[in-house]
PABA-925195 format. One line per 2 residues: number of its first residue (from 1); their letters; for each residue x, y, z of C-alpha. Coordinates in nm, 3 decimals. Each point is the difference from the previous one (the first is absolute). Example, Ala and Ser with C-alpha at 12.3 -4.5 7.8 and 13.67 -1.06 7.14 Angstrom:
2
1> as> 1.230:-0.450:0.780 ~ 0.137:0.344:-0.066
This chain:
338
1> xx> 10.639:-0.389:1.435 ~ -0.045:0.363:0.153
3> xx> 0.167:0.255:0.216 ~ -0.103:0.021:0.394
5> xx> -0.318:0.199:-0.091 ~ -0.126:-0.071:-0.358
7> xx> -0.011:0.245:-0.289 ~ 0.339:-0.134:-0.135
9> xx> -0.076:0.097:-0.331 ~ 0.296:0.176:-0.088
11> xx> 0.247:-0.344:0.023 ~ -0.258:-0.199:-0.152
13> xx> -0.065:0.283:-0.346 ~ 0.408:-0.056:-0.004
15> xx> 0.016:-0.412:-0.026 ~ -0.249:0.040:-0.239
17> xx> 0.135:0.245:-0.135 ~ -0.282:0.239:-0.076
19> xx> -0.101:0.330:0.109 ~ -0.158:0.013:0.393
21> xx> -0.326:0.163:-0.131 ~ -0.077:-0.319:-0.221
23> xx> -0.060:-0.212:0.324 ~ -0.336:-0.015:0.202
25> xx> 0.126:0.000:0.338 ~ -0.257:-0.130:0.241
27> xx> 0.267:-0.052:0.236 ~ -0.030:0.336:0.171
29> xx> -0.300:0.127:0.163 ~ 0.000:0.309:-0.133
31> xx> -0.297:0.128:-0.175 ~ 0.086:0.196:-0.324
33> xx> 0.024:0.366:0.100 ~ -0.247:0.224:-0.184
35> xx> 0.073:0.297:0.111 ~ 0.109:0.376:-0.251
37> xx> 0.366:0.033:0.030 ~ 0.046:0.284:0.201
39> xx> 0.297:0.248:-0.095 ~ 0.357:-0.120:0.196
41> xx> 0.082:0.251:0.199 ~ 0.363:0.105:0.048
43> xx> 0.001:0.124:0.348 ~ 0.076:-0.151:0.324
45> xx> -0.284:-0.179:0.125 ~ -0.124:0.119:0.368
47> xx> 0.261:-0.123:0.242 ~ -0.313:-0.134:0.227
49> xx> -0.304:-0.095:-0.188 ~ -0.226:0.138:0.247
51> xx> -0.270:0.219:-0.218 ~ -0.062:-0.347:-0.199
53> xx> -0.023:-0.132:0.353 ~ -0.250:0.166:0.128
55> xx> -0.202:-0.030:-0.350 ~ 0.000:-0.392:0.078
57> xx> -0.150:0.057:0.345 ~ -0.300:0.205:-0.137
59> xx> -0.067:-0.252:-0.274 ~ -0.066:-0.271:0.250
61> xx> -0.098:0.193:0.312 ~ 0.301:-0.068:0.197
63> xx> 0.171:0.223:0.293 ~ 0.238:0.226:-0.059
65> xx> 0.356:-0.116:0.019 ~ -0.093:-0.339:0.017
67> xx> 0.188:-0.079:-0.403 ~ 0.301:-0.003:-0.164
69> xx> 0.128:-0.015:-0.327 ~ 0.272:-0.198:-0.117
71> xx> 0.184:-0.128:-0.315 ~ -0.250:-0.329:-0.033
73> xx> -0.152:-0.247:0.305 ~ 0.360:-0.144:0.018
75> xx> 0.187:0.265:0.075 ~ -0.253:-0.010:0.317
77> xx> 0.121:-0.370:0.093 ~ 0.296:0.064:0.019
79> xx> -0.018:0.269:0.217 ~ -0.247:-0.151:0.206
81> xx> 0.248:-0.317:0.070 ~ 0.300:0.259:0.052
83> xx> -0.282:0.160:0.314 ~ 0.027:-0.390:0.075
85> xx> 0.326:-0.106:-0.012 ~ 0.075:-0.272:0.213
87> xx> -0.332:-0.131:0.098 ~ -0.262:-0.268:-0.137
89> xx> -0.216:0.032:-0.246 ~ -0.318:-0.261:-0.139
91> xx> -0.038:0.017:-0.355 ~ -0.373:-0.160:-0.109
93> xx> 0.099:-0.227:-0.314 ~ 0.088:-0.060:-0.272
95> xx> 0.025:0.362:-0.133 ~ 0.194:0.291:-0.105
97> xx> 0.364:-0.070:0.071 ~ 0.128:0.347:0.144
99> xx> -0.176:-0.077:0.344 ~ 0.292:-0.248:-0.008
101> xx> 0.249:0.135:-0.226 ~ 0.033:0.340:0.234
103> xx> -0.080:-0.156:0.331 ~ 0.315:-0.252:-0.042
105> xx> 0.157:0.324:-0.135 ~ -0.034:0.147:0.349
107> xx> 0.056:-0.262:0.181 ~ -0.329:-0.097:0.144
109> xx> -0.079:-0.363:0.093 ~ -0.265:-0.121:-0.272
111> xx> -0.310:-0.210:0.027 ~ -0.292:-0.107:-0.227
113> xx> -0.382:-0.050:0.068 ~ -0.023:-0.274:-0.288
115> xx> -0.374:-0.047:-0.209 ~ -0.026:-0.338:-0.176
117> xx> -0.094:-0.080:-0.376 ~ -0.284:-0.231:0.157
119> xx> -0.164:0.314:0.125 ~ 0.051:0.171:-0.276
121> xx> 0.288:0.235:0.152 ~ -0.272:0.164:0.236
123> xx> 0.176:0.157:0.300 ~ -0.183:-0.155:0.365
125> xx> 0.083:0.282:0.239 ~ -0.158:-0.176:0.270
127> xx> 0.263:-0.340:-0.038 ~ 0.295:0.271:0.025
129> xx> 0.263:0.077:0.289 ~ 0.037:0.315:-0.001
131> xx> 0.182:0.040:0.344 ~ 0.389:0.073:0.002
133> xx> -0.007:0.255:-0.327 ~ 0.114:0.349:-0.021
135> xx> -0.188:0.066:-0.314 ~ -0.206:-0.202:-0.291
137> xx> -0.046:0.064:-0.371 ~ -0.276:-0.114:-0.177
139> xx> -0.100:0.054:-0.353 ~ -0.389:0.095:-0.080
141> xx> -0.114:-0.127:-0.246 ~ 0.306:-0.213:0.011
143> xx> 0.257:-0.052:-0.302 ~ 0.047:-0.274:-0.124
145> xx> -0.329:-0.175:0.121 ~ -0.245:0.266:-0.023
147> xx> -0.131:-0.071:0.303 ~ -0.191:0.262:0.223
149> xx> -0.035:0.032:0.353 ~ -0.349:0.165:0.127
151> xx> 0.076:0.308:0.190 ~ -0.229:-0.084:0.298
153> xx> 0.260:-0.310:0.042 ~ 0.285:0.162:-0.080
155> xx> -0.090:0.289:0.262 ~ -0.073:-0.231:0.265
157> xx> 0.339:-0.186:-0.014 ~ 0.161:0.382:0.004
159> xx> -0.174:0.120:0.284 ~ 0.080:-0.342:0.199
161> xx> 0.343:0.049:-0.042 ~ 0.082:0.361:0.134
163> xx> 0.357:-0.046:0.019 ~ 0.071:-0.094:-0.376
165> xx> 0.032:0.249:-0.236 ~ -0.195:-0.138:-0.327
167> xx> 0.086:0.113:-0.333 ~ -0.285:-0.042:-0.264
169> xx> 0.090:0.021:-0.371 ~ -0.286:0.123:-0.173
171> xx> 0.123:0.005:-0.385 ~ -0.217:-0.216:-0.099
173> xx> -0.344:0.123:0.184 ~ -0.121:0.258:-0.241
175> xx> -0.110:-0.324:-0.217 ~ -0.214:-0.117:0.303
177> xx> -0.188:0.312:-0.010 ~ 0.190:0.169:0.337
179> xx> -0.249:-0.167:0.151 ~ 0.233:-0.220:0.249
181> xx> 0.276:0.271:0.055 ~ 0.073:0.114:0.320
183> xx> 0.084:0.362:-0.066 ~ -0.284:0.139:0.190
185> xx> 0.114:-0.134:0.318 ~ 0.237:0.158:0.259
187> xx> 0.170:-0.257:0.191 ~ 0.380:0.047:0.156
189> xx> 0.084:-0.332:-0.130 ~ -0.030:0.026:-0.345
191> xx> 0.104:0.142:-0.341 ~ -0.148:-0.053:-0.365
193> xx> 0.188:0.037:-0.311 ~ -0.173:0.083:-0.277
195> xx> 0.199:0.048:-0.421 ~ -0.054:0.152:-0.291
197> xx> 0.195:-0.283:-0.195 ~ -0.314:-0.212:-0.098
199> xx> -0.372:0.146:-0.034 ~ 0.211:0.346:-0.114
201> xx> 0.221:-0.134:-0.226 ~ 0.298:0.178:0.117
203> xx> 0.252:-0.312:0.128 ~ 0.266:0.142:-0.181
205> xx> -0.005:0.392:0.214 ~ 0.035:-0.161:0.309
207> xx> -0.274:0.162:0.219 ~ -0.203:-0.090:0.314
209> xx> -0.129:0.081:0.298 ~ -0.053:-0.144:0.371
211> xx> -0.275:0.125:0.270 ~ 0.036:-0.037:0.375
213> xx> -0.190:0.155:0.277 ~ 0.334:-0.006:0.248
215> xx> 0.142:0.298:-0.041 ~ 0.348:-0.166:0.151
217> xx> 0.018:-0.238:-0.257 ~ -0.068:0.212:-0.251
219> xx> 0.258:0.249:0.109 ~ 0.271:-0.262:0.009
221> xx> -0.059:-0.155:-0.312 ~ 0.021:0.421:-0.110
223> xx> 0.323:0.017:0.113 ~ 0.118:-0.296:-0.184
225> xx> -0.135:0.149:-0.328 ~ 0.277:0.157:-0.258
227> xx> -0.075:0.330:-0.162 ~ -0.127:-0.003:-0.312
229> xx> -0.096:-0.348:-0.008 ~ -0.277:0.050:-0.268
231> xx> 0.044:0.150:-0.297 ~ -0.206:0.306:-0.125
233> xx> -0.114:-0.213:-0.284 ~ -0.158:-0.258:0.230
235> xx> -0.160:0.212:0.208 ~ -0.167:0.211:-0.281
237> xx> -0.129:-0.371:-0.147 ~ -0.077:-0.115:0.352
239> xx> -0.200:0.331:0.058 ~ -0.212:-0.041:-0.345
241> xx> -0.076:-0.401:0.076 ~ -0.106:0.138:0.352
243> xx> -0.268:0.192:-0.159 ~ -0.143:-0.227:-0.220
245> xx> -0.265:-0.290:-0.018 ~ 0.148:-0.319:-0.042
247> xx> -0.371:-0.197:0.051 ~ -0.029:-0.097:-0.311
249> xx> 0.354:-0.063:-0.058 ~ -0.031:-0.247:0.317
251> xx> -0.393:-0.163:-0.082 ~ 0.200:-0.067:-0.333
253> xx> 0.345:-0.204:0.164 ~ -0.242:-0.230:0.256
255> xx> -0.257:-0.086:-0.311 ~ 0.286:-0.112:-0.136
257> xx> 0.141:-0.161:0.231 ~ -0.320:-0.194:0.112
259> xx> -0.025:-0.092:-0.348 ~ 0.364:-0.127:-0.035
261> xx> -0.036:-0.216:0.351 ~ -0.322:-0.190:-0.175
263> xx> 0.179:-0.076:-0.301 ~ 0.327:-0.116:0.172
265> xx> -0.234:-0.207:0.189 ~ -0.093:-0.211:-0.326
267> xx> 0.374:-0.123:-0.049 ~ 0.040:-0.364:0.170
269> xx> 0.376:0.146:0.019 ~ -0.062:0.273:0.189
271> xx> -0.098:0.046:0.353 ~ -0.079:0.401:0.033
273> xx> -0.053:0.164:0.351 ~ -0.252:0.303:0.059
275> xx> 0.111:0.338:0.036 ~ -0.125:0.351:0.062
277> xx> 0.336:0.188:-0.180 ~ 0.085:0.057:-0.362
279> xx> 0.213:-0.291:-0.023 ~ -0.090:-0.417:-0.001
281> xx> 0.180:-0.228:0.171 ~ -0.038:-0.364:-0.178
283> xx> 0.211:-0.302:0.018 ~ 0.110:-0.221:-0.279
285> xx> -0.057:-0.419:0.025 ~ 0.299:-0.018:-0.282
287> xx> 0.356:0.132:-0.065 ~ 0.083:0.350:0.084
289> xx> 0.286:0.050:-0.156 ~ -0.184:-0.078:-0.304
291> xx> -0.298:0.173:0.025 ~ 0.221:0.332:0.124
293> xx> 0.217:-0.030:-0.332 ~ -0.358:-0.051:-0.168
295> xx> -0.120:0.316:0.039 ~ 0.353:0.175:0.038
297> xx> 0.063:-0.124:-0.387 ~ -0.383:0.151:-0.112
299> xx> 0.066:0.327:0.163 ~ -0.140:-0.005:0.293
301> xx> 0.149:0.020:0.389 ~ -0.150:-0.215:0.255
303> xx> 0.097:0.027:0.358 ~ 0.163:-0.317:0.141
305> xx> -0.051:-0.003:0.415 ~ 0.274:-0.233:0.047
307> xx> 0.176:0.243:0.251 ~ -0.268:0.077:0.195
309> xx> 0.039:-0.148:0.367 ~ -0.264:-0.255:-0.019
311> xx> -0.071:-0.068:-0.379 ~ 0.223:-0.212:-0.224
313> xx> 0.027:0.036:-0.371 ~ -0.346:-0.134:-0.096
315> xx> -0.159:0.267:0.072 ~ -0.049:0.318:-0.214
317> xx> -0.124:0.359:0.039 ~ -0.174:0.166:-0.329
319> xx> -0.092:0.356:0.051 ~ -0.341:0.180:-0.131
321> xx> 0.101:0.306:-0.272 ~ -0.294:-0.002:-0.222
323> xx> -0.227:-0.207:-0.233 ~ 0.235:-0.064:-0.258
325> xx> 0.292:-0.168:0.190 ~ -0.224:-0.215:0.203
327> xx> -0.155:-0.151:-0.292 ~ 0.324:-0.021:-0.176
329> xx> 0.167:-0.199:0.302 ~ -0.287:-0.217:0.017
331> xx> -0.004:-0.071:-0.400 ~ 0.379:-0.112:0.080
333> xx> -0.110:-0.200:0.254 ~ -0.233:-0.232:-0.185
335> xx> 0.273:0.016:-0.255 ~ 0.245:-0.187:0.270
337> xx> -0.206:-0.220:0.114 ~ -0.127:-0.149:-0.343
């Protein structure tokens, strides 16, 4: 019904043979990029992104030296198993599958922290073992749940547990405000990614960035870097969403999506969970297959959670782009269900 990550829009324009523009894909949690097109340039990009570096860490107050740039927040998993290879990792669940997908690639021994449906996917850091890990990803807010851990919680648990390394993926936390990130603090044990694929708009440039406060770690995960891995053109779009406001863009994407969760809730077929992303997480009391090819046949691209570890094929993800598509999915909704 999708690839590993959503946003299949391409296959699904071709079986229905119409162009990929004609489909409203709420599959992706991207948010429509915005931005003036800046002019391509046709030089070599810097072979070490430093200068945009060192931009990042004076937009958010951080220490010098303590971010890196890289060709998207992925790029940084995988490098961050290879610094593992080997070991153990806990991934908190279900969630983004390239914890897994590049931990297995490296051959570390894989765990997961499970939330439950009946708790409405909350994470309990208290209720988990954390004892016998090398390192732990968790996603906050998490995708596909929407879920948010507070950061007086999430600290605690990170400062109990000085030997693991924590990695804390943050592409979702500019819709919470910032207001639970950890990138203020400087602990040895941690790293946050943060991307420019979903407030910014700019998935398909392949940009982001991590902080740390150990200098090691930072260093090593350097060395591991290839030059040139971001292109001039991202880095001159990445530099002009770095300078502007996205407040209202963001006040905009959680009316929405507050508004969306209270209507979902007024379907007897639908059981929707709470989030603090840009992106719902619902599942359906009927036939999925059906309801997919539903909306796949009036244009518009659901995500189906089937392979996340944890969820089956009930449930469904529906991302928040703007007023129009929200009302449009929910007008095709009633339409199902009637």
């Amino acid at each position: 019904m999708a690839s590993d990550h959503g946003g299949n829009v391409f296959e699904i324009a071709k079986k229905l043979n119409i162009n990929p523009d004609e489909i409203v894909d709420l599959s992706s949690n991207v948010v429509d990029a915005d931005l003036d097109v800046v002019k391509l340039k046709s030089r070599l990009p810097p072979e070490e992104p430093d200068e945009f570096e060192r931009l990042i860490e004076k937009k958010f107050d951080l220490q010098c030296n303590s971010v890196l740039v890289n060709a998207g927040t992925s790029q940084f998993i995988k490098d961050i198993c290879c610094m593992f290879r080997d070991k153990k990792t806990l991934i908190l669940a279900p969630t983004y599958m390239e914890y897994e997908k590049q931990s297995r690639n490296f051959g570390l021994t894989v765990q997961y922290a499970l939330s439950k449906e009946d708790n409405g996917f909350e994470f309990e850091l208290d209720k988990v073992d954390f004892s016998n890990f090398d390192v732990v990803f968790i996603c906050n807010p998490n995708n596909p749940t929407g879920r948010l851990l507070e950061k007086e919680d999430l600290l605690k648990t990170i400062k109990n547990n000085p030997n693991i390394f924590f990695v804390i993926d943050e592409a979702y936390m500019d819709f919470d405000f910032n207001i639970n990130s950890l990138l203020d603090q400087k602990i040895n044990n941690l790293c946050v990614l943060r991307s420019f694929s979903k407030l910014h708009g700019l998935a398909g440039l392949r940009i982001g960035w991590l902080y740390s406060s150990n200098g090691d770690f930072i260093e090593k995960l350097k060395s591991l870097r290839v030059p040139w891995s971001v292109s001039e053109f991202a880095l001159e779009l990445a530099k002009a969403a770095l300078d502007r406001d996205f407040t209202k863009k963001i006040e905009e994407i959680v009316r929405l999506r507050d508004y969306l969760i209270e209507r979902l809730k007024g379907f007897e077929k639908i059981k929707v969970f709470d989030s603090r992303a840009n992106f719902v997480l619902f599942k359906l009391l009927g036939d999925p297959e059906d309801f997919f090819d539903y909306f796949k046949n009036n244009k518009l691209l659901l995500r189906n959670c089937a392979n996340f570890y944890g969820l089956n094929k009930d449930f469904f993800r529906v991302s928040i782009k703007n007023r129009y598509s929200v009302e449009l999915f929910l007008k095709l909704l009633e339409g199902y269900f009637k």
